[in-house]
N, C-alpha and C positions, 0 to 999 in steps of 0.2 A: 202195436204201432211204435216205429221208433223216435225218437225227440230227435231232430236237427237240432246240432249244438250251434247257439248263435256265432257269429262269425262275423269281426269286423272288419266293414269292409277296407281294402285295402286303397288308397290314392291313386286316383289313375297319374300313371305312368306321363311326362310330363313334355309333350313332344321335341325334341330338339329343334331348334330353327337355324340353318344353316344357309349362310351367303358365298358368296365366290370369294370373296375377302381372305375369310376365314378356310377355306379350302386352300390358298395360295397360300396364307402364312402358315399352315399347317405341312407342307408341302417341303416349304424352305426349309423349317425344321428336318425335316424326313431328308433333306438330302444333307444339312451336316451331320447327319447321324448314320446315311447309307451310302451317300454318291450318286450320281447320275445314272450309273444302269443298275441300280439295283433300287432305283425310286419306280413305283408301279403304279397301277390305279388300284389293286387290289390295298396291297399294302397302306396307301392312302386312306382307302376307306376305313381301315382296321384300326387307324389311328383315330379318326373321325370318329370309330365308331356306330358308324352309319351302314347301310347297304350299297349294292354298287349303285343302281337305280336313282338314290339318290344324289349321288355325285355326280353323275353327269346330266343333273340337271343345272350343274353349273359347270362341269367341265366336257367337252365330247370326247376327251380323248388325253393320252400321254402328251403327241406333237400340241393341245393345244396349253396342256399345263406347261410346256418348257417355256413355250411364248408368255405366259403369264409371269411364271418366274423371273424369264428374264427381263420384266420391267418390274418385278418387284424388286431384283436386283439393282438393277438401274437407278429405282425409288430412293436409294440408299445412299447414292453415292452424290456428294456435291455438287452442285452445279454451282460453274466462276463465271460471277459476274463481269459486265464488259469494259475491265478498268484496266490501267496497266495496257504495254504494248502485246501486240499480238503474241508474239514469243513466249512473256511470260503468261500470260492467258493458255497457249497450249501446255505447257508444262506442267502448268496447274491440273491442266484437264486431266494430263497423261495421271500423274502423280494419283490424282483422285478415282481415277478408273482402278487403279492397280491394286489402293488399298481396297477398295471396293472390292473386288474380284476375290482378292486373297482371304475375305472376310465370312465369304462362304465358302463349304467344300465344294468343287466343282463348278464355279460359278463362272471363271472364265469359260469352259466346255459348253455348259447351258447358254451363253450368251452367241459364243462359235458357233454354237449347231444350230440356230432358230433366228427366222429374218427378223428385221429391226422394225416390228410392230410394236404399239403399247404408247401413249400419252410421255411417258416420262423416258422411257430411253430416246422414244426421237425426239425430246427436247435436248438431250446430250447431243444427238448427232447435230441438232440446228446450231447449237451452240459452236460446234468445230465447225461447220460449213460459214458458219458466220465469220469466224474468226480467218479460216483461212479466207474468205474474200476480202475481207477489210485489210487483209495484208499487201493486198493489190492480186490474187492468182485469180485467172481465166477460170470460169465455168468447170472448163474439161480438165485443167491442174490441180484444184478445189476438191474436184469430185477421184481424181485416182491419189490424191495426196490422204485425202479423208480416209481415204481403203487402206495403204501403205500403213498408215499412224494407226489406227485401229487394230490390223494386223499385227501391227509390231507391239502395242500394251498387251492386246487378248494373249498373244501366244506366248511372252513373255511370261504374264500372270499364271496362265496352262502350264507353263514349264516349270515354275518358281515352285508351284502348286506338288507337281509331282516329285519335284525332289523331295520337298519338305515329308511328302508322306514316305519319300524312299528313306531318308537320313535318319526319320526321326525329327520332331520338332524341339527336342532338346538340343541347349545347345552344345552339350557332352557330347553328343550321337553325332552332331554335324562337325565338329571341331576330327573327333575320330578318322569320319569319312573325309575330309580333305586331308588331314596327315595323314594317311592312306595314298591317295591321289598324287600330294607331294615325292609321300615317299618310293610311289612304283616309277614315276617320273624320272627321278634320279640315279636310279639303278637300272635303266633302259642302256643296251649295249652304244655308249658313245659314237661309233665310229657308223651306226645307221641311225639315231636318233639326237642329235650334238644340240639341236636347237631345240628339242624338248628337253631336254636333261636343263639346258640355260634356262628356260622360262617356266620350272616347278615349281617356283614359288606365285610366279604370275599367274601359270593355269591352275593352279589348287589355293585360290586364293578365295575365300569363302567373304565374300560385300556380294549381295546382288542390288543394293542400292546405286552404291560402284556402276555397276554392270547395264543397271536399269539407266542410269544416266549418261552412260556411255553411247547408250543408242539412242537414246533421246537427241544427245546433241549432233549425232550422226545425221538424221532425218532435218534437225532445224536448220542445220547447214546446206543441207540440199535444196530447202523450201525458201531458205535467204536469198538463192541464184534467182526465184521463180519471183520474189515479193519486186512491188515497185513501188 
């Protein structure tokens, strides 16, 4: 008969407990690290560490994590209080979405691609619907002004976003690529391009704070003819 060698036992295994919280901020991570198409539910889990099964007992799906995201994103970014005149109250707004957006990878995209559900971004959007009423606009000027200014931060930050990953985020790499820019500019045949060659300095000029402002006051101008 042989002797079973005693054996101690081992600790059970310690279950994880896992909330929706924690899936989102695990998530946000996963996309500064991957980007938006290459964030999964597989891969999520892998992070978690968990099975699929269990993940979508807090999440049903990819479409429902971007909608989570993008009020985690949201969560993040300032809300300006209702002080100061209208004007500078949007500017504020603009300014704080941008740096927002630019804070995560892909963050403008995930906000562009999923409607504006979630507690804390639609207190962003009351916040501008607020502001442009109290400027004096109509309902219906309110509400396509809201879209326009929206559009115009999101795809600005979208765009800002892919250069930075095209250039390089050094600022060696981006200095390069506009004297680059400048300098194809300049050696373009005069006699079909006279007004590009004159303004190489203007279009390879590397501010998009610059630029980010530029359209800002583009939009506040047109929303000045609508305030009373």
């Amino acid at each position: 008969m042989s002797i079973i060698p005693y054996r101690k036992n081992e600790p059970e295994r310690k279950r994880r407990t896992l909330d929706q919280a924690q899936v989102v901020r695990a998530a946000l991570d996963l996309l500064d690290e991957v980007g938006m198409d290459e964030l999964t539910m597989r891969r999520l889990a892998e992070r978690l560490d968990v099975k699929a099964p269990s993940l979508y007992r807090h999440v049903h799906d990819k479409e429902e994590l971007l909608v989570l995201l993008a009020d985690e994103i949201a969560g993040e970014i300032p809300l300006v209080s209702p002080k100061g005149t209208w004007r500078e109250q949007l500017i504020a707004m603009a300014w704080n979405a941008r740096r927002g957006m630019l804070a995560h990878r892909d963050a403008a995209r995930v906000l562009a691609s999923t409607p504006p559900f979630g507690p804390r971004r639609l207190r962003h959007i009351e916040n501008v619907m607020r502001t442009l009423r109290s400027a004096g606009l109509s309902v219906q000027d309110a509400a396509l002004a809201g879209y326009h200014l929206n559009n115009f931060v999101t795809e600005f930050a979208a765009d800002e976003a892919r250069f930075l990953a095209l250039a390089g985020r050094s600022k060696t790499d981006r200095k390069k690529m506009f004297a680059e820019v400048r300098r194809h500019f300049r050696t373009l045949p005069p006699q079909e391009y006279p007004t590009l060659i004159e303004m190489a300095d203007a279009l390879g000029k590397d501010d998009a704070d610059e630029s980010f402002q530029f359209g800002l006051q583009i939009l506040l101008r047109g929303l000045e003819k609508l305030a009373k």
